[in-house]
C-alpha atoms as one frame of an Amber mdcrd trajectory, in Angstrom:
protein
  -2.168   9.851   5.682   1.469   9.131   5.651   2.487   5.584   4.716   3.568
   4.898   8.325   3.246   1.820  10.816   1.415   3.182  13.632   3.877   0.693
  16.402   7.176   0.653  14.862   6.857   3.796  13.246   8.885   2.189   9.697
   8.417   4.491   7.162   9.471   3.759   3.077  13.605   3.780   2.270  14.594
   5.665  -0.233  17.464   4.558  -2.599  18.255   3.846  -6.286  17.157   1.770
  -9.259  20.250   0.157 -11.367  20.198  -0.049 -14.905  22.167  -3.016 -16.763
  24.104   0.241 -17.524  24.282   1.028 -14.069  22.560   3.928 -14.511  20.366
   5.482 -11.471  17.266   6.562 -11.080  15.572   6.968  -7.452  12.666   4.782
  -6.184  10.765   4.095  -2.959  10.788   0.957  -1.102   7.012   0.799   0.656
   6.002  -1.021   4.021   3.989  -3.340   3.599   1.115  -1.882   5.573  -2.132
  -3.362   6.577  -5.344  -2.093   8.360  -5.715  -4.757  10.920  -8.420  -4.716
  13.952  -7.350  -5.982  17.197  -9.690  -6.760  20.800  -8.546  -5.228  23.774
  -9.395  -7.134  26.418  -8.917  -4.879  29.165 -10.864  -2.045  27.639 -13.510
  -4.951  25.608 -13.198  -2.800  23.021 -11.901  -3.244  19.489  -8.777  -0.715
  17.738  -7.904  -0.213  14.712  -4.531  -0.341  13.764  -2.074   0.506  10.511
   0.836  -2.064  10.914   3.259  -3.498   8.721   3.214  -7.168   8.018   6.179
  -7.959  10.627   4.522  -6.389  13.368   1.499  -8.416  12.924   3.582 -11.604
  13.126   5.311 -10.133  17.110   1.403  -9.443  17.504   0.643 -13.082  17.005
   3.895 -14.277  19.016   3.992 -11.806  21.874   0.376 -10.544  22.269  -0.685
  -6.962  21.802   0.022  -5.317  24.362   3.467  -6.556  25.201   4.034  -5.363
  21.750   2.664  -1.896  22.076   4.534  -1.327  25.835   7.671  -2.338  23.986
   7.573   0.195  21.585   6.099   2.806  23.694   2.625   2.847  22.419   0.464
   1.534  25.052  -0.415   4.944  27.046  -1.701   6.566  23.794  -3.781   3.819
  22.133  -4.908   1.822  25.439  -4.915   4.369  27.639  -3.479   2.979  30.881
């Protein structure tokens, strides 16, 4: 599975690691990513999501699916 949030779609950055001698070698900077269950209450059922740790937070502040019709989500988890 590809280290992807499922709602904002952020994927890992790729850029360089700098030596004292400012040397560079390439590294990857992850998401952080976490499975995370969430109700639906129009459906009553539950769905399991793969979100990064600042989507949970506009989860929490804006309610799911505000969140998910904002980012164009809603038709193909909820359904509606």
């Amino acid at each position: 599975m590809a280290r992807k949030c499922t709602v904002s779609k952020v994927k890992p950055l790729v850029g360089n690691n700098v030596s004292h001698s400012k040397r560079r070698t390439k590294r990857r900077q992850e998401p952080n990513l976490q499975w995370k269950r969430f109700w639906l209450e129009d459906e009553k059922r539950w769905i399991r999501l793969r979100v990064t740790a600042r989507i949970l937070r506009t989860i929490s502040n804006r309610g799911l699916k505000a969140t998910l019709k904002k980012h164009g989500m809603l038709k193909q988890l909820v359904g509606a």
